[in-house]
PDB file of the backbone (N, CA, C, O) and the ligand in Angstrom, with CONECT records:
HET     ZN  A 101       1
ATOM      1  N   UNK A   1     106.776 144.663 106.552  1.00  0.00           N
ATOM      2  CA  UNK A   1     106.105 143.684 107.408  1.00  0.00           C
ATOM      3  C   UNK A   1     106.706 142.300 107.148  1.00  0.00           C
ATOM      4  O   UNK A   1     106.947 141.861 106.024  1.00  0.00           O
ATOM      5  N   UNK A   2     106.968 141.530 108.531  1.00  0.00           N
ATOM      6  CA  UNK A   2     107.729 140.095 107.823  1.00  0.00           C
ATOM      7  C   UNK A   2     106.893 139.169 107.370  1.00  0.00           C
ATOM      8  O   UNK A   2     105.666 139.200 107.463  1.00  0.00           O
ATOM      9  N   UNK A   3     107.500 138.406 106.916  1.00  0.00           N
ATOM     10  CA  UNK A   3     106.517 137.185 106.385  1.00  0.00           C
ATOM     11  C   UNK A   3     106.430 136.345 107.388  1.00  0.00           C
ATOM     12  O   UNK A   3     107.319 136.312 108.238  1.00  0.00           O
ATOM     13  N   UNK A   4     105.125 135.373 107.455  1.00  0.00           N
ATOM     14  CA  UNK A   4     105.801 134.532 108.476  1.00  0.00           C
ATOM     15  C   UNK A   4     106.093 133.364 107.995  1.00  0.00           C
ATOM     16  O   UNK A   4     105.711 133.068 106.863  1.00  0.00           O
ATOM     17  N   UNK A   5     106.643 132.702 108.577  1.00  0.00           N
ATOM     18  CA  UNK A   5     107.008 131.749 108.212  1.00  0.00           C
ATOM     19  C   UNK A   5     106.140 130.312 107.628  1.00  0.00           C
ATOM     20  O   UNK A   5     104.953 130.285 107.954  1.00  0.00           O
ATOM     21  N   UNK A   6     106.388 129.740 107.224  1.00  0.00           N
ATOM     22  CA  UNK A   6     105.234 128.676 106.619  1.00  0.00           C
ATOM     23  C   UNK A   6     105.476 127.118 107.083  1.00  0.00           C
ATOM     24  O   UNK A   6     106.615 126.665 106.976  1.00  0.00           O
ATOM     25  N   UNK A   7     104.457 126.321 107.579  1.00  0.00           N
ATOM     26  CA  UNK A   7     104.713 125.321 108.058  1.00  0.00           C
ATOM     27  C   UNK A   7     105.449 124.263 107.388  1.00  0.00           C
ATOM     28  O   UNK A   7     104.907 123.887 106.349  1.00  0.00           O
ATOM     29  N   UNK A   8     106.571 123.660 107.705  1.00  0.00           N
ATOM     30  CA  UNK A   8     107.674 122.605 106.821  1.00  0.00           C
ATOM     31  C   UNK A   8     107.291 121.624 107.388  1.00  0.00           C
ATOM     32  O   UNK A   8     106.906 121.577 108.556  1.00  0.00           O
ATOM     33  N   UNK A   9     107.379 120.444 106.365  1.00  0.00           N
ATOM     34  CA  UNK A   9     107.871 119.138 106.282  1.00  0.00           C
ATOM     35  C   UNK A   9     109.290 118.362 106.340  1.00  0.00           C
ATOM     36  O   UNK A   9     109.567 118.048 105.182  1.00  0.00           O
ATOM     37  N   UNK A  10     110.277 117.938 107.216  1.00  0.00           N
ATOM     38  CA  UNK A  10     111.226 117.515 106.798  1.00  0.00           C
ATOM     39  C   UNK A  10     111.312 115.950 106.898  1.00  0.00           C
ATOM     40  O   UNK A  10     111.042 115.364 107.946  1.00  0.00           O
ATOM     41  N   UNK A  11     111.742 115.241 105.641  1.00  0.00           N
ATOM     42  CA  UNK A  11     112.247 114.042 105.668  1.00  0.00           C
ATOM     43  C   UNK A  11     113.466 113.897 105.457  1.00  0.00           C
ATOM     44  O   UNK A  11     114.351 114.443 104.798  1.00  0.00           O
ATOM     45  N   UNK A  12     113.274 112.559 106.551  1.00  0.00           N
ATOM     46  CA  UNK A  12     114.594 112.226 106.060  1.00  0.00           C
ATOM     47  C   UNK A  12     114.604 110.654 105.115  1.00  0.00           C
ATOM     48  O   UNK A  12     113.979 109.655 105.469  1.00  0.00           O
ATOM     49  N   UNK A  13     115.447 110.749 103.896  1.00  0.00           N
ATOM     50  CA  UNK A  13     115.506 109.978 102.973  1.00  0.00           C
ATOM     51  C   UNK A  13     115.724 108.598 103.173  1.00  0.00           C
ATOM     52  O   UNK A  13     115.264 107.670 102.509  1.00  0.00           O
ATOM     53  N   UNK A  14     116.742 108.539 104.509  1.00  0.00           N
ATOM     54  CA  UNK A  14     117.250 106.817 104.864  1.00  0.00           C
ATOM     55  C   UNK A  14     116.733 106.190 105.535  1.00  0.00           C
ATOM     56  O   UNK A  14     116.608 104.973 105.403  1.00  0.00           O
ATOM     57  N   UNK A  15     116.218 106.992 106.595  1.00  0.00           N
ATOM     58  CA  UNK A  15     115.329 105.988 107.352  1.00  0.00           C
ATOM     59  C   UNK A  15     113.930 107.017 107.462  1.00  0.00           C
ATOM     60  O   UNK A  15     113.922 107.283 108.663  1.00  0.00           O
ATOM     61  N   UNK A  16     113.090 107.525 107.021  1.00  0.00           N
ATOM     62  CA  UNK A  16     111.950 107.748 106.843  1.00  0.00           C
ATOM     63  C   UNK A  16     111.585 108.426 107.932  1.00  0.00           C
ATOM     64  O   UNK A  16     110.364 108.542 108.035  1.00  0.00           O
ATOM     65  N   UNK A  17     112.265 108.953 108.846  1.00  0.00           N
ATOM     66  CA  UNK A  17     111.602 109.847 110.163  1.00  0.00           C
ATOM     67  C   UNK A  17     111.767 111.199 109.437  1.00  0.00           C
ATOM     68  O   UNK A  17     112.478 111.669 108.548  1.00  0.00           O
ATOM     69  N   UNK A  18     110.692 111.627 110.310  1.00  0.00           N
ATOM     70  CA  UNK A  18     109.438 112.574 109.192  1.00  0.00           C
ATOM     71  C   UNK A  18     109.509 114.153 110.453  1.00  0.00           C
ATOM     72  O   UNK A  18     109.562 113.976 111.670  1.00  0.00           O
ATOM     73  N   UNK A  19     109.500 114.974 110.079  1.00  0.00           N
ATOM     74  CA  UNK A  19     108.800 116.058 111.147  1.00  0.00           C
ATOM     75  C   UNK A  19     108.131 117.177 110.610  1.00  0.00           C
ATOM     76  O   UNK A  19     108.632 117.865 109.721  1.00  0.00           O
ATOM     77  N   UNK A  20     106.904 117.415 111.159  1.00  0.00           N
ATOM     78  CA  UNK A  20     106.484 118.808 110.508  1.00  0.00           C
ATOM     79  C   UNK A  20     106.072 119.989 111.479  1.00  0.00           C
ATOM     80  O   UNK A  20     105.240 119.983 112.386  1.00  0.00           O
ATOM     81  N   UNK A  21     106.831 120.923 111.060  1.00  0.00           N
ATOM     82  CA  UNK A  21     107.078 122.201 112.272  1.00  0.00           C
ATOM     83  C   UNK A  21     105.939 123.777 111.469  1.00  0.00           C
ATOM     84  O   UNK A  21     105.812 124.493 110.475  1.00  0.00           O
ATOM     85  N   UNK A  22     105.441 123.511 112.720  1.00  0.00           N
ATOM     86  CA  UNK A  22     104.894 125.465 112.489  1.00  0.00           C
ATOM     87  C   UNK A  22     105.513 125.989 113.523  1.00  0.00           C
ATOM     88  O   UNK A  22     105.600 125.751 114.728  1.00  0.00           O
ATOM     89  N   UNK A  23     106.002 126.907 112.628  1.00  0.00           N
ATOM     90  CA  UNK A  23     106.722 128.323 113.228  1.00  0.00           C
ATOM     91  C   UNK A  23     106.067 129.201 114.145  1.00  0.00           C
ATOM     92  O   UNK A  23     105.172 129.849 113.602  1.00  0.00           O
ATOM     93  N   UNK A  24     106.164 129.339 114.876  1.00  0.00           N
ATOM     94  CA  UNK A  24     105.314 130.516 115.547  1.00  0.00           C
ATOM     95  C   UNK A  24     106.294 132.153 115.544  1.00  0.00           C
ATOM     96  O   UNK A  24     106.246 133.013 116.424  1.00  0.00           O
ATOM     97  N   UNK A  25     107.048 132.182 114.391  1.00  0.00           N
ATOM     98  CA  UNK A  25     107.889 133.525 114.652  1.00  0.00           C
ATOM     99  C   UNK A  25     108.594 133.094 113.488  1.00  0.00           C
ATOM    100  O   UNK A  25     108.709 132.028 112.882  1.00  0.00           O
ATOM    101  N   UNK A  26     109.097 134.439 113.346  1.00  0.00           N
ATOM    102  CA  UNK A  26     110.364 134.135 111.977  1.00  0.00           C
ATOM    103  C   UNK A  26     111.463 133.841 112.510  1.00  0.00           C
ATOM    104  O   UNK A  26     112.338 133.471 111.727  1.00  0.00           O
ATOM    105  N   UNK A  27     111.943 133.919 114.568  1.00  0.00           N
ATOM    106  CA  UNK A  27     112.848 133.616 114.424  1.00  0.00           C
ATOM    107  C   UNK A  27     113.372 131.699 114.684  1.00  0.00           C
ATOM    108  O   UNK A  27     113.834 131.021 115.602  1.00  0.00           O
ATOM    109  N   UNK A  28     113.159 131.596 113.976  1.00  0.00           N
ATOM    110  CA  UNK A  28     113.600 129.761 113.492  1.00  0.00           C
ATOM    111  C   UNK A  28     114.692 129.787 114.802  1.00  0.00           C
ATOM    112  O   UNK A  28     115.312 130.596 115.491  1.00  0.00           O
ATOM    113  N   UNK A  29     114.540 128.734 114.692  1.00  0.00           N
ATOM    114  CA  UNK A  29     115.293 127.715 115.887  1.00  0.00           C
ATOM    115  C   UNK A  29     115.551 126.552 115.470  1.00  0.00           C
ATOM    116  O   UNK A  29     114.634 125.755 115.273  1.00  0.00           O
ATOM    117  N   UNK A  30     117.047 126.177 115.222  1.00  0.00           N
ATOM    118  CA  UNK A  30     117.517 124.760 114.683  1.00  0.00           C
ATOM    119  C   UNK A  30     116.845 123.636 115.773  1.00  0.00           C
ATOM    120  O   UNK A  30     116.989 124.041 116.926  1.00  0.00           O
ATOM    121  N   UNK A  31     116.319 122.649 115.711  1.00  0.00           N
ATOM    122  CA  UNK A  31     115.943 121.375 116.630  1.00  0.00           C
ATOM    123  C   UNK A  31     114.785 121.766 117.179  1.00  0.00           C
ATOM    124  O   UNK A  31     114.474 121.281 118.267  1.00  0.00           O
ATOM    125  N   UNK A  32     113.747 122.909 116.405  1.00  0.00           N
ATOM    126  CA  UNK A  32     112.120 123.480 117.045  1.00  0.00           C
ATOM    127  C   UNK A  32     111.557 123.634 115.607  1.00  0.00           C
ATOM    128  O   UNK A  32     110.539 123.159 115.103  1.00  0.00           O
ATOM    129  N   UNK A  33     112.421 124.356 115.151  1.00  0.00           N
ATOM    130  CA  UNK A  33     111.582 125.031 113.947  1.00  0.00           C
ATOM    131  C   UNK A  33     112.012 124.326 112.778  1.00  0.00           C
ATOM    132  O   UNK A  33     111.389 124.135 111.734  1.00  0.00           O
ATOM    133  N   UNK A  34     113.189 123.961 113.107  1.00  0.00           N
ATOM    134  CA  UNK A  34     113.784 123.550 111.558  1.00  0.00           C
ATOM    135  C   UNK A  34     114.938 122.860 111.829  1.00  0.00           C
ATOM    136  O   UNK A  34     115.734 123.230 112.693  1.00  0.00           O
ATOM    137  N   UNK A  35     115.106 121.735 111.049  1.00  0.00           N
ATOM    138  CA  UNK A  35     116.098 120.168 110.874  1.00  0.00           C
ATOM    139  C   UNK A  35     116.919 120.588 109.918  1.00  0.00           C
ATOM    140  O   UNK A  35     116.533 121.128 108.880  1.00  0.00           O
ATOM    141  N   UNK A  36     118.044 120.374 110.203  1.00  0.00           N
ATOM    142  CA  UNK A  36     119.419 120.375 109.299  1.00  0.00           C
ATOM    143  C   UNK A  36     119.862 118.856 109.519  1.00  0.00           C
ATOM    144  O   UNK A  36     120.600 118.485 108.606  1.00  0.00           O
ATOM    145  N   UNK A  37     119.649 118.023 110.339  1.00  0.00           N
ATOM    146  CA  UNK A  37     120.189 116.459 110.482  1.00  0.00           C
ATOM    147  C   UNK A  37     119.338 115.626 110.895  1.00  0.00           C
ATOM    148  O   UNK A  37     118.502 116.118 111.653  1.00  0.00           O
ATOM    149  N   UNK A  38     119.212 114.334 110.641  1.00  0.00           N
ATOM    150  CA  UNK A  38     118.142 113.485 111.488  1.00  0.00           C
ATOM    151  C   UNK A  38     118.863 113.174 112.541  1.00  0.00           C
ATOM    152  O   UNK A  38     119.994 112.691 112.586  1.00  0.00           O
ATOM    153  N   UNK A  39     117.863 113.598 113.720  1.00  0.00           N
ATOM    154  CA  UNK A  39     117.914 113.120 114.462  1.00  0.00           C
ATOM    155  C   UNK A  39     117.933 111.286 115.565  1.00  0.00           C
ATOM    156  O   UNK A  39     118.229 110.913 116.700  1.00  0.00           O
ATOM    157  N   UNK A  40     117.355 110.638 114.139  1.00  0.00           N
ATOM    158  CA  UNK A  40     117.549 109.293 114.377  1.00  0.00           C
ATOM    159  C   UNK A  40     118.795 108.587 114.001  1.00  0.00           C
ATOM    160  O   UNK A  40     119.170 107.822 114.889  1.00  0.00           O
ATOM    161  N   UNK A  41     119.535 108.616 112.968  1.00  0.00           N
ATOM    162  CA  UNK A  41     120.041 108.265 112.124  1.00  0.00           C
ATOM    163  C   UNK A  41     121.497 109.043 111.480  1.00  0.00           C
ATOM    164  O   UNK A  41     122.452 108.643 110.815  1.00  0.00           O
ATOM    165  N   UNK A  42     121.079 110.391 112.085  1.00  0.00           N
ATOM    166  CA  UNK A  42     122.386 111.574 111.799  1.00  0.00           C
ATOM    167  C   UNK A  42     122.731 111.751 110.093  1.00  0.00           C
ATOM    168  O   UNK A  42     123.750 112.203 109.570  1.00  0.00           O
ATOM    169  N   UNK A  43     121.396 111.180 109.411  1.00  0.00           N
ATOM    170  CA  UNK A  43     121.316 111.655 108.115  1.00  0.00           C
ATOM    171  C   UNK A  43     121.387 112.930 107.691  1.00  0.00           C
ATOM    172  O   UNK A  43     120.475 113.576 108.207  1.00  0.00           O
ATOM    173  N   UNK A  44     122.011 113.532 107.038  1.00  0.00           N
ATOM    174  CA  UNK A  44     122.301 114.980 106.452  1.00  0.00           C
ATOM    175  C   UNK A  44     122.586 114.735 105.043  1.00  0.00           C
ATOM    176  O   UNK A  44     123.077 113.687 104.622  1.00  0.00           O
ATOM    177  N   UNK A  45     122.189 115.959 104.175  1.00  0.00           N
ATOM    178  CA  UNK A  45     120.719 116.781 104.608  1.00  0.00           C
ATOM    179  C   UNK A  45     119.472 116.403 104.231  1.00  0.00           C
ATOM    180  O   UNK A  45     119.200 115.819 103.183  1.00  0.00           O
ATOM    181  N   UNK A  46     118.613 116.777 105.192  1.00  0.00           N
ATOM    182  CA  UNK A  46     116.906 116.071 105.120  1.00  0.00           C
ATOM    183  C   UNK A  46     116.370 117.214 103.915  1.00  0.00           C
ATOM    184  O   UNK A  46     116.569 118.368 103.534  1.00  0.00           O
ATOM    185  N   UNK A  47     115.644 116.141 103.657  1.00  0.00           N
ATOM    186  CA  UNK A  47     114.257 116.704 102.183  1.00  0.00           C
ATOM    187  C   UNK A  47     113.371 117.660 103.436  1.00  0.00           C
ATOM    188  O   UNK A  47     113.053 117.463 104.609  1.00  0.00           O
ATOM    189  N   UNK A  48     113.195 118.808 102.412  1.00  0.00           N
ATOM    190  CA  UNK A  48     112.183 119.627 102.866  1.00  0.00           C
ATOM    191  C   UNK A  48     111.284 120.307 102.235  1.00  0.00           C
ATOM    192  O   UNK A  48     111.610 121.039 101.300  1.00  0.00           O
ATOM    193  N   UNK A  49     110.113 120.191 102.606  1.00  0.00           N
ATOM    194  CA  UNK A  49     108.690 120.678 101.498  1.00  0.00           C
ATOM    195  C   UNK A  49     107.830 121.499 102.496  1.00  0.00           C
ATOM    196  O   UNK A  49     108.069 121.649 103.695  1.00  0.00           O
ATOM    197  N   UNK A  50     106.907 121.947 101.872  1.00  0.00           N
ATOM    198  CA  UNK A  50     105.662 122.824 102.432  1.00  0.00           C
ATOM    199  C   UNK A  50     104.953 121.608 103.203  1.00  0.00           C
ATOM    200  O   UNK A  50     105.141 120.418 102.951  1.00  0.00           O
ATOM    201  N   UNK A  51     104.069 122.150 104.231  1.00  0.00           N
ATOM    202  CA  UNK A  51     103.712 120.782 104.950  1.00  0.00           C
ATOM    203  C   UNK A  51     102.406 121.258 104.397  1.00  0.00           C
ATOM    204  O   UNK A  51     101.994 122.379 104.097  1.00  0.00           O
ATOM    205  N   UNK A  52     101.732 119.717 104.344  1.00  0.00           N
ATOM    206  CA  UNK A  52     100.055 119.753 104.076  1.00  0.00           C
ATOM    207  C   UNK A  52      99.254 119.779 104.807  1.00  0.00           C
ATOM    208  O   UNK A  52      99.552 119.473 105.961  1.00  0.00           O
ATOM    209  N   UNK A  53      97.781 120.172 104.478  1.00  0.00           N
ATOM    210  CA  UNK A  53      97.125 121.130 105.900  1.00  0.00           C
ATOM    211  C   UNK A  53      96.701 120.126 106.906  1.00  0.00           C
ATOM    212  O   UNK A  53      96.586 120.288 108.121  1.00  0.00           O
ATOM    213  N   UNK A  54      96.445 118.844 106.053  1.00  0.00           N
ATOM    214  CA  UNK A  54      96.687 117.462 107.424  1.00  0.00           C
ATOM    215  C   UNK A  54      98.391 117.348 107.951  1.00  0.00           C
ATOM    216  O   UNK A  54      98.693 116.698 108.952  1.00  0.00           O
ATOM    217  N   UNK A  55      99.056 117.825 107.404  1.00  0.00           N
ATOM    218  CA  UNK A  55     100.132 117.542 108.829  1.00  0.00           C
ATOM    219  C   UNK A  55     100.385 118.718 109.738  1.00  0.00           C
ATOM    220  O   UNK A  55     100.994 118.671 110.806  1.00  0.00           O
ATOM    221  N   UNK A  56      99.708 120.035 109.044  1.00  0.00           N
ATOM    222  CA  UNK A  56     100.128 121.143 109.799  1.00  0.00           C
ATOM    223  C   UNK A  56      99.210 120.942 110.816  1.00  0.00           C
ATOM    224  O   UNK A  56      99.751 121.037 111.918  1.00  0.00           O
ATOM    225  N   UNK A  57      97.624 120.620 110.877  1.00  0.00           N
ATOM    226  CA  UNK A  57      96.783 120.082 111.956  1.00  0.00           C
ATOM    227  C   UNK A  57      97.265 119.145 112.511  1.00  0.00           C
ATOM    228  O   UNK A  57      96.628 119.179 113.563  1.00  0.00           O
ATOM    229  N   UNK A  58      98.143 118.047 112.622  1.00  0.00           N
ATOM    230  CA  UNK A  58      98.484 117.056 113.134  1.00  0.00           C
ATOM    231  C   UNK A  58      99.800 117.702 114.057  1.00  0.00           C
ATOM    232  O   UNK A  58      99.788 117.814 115.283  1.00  0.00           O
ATOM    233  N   UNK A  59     100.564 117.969 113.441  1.00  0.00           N
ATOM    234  CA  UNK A  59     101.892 118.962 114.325  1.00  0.00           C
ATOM    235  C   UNK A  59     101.213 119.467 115.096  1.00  0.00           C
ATOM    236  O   UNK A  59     101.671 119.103 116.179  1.00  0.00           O
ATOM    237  N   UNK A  60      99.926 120.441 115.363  1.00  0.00           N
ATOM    238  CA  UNK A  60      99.304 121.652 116.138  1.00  0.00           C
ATOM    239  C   UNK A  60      98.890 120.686 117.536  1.00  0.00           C
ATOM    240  O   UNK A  60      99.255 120.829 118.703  1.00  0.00           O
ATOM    241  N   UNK A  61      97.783 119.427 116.778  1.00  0.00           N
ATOM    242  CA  UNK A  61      97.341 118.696 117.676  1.00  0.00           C
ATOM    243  C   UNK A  61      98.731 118.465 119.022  1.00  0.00           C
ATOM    244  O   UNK A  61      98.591 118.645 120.232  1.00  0.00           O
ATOM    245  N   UNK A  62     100.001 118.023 118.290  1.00  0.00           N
ATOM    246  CA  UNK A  62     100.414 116.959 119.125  1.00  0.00           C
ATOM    247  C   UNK A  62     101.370 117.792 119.922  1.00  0.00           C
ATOM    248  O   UNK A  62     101.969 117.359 120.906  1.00  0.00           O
ATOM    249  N   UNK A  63     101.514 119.317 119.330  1.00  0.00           N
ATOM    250  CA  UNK A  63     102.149 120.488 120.594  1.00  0.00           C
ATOM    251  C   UNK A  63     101.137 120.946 121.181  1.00  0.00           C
ATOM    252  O   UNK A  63     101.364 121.608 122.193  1.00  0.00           O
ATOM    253  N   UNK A  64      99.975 120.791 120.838  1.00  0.00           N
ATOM    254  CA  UNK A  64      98.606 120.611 122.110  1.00  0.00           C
ATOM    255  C   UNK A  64      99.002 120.134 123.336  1.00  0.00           C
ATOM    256  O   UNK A  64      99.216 120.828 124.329  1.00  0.00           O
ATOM    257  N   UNK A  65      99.107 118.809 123.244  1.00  0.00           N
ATOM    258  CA  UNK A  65      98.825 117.505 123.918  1.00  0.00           C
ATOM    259  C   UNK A  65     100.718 117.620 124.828  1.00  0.00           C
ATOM    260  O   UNK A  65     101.094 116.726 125.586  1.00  0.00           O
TER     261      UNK A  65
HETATM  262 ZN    ZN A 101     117.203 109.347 109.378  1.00  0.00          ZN2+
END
Protein backbone atom coordinates (compact mmCIF):
# COMPACT_ATOMS: atom_id res chain seq x y z
CA UNK A 1 0.00 0.00 0.00
CA UNK A 2 1.65 3.51 -0.82
CA UNK A 3 2.28 6.00 1.50
CA UNK A 4 0.94 9.13 0.91
CA UNK A 5 2.55 11.70 0.73
CA UNK A 6 2.91 14.33 3.57
CA UNK A 7 2.27 17.96 3.43
CA UNK A 8 5.80 20.15 2.74
CA UNK A 9 6.99 23.35 3.55
CA UNK A 10 9.45 24.92 1.17
CA UNK A 11 11.63 27.94 1.84
CA UNK A 12 13.46 29.70 0.26
CA UNK A 13 16.59 31.05 2.22
CA UNK A 14 17.28 34.51 0.19
CA UNK A 15 14.43 36.03 -0.16
CA UNK A 16 11.92 34.33 2.22
CA UNK A 17 9.09 33.17 -0.27
CA UNK A 18 7.58 30.37 1.46
CA UNK A 19 5.14 27.53 -0.07
CA UNK A 20 3.30 24.81 1.52
CA UNK A 21 1.90 21.96 -0.69
CA UNK A 22 -0.50 18.95 0.11
CA UNK A 23 -0.22 16.30 -2.12
CA UNK A 24 -3.20 14.83 -3.18
CA UNK A 25 -1.34 11.59 -4.77
CA UNK A 26 2.09 10.22 -4.63
CA UNK A 27 2.43 11.24 -7.99
CA UNK A 28 4.37 14.70 -7.21
CA UNK A 29 4.47 17.22 -9.74
CA UNK A 30 7.48 19.67 -9.92
CA UNK A 31 5.75 23.50 -9.70
CA UNK A 32 2.25 21.73 -7.74
CA UNK A 33 3.55 19.47 -5.41
CA UNK A 34 7.01 20.20 -4.95
CA UNK A 35 9.84 23.20 -5.48
CA UNK A 36 13.25 22.46 -6.64
CA UNK A 37 13.84 26.51 -7.38
CA UNK A 38 12.29 29.73 -6.24
CA UNK A 39 10.27 30.85 -8.16
CA UNK A 40 10.83 34.54 -7.23
CA UNK A 41 14.33 34.85 -7.14
CA UNK A 42 15.59 31.48 -9.03
CA UNK A 43 17.18 30.50 -5.68
CA UNK A 44 18.31 26.83 -5.69
CA UNK A 45 17.98 24.68 -3.58
CA UNK A 46 14.99 25.65 -1.25
CA UNK A 47 14.83 24.40 2.55
CA UNK A 48 12.27 21.83 3.00
CA UNK A 49 10.38 20.61 6.18
CA UNK A 50 7.12 18.90 7.22
CA UNK A 51 4.47 21.60 7.07
CA UNK A 52 2.57 22.52 10.34
CA UNK A 53 -1.05 21.77 10.80
CA UNK A 54 -1.61 25.72 10.59
CA UNK A 55 -0.01 25.86 7.23
CA UNK A 56 -1.38 22.63 5.96
CA UNK A 57 -5.01 24.34 6.86
CA UNK A 58 -3.92 27.50 5.35
CA UNK A 59 -2.58 25.82 1.87
CA UNK A 60 -6.20 23.79 1.90
CA UNK A 61 -8.04 27.12 2.60
CA UNK A 62 -6.37 29.04 -0.24
CA UNK A 63 -6.77 25.93 -3.04
CA UNK A 64 -10.37 26.35 -1.74
CA UNK A 65 -10.76 29.80 -2.69
ZN1 LIG B 1 13.81 33.22 -3.42
Amino acid sequence: MPIPPRPLTFICPRCAWQKTTVPLSDALEVGRDLYVQCPKCKHEPLEGRLATQAEILKAKLVSFF
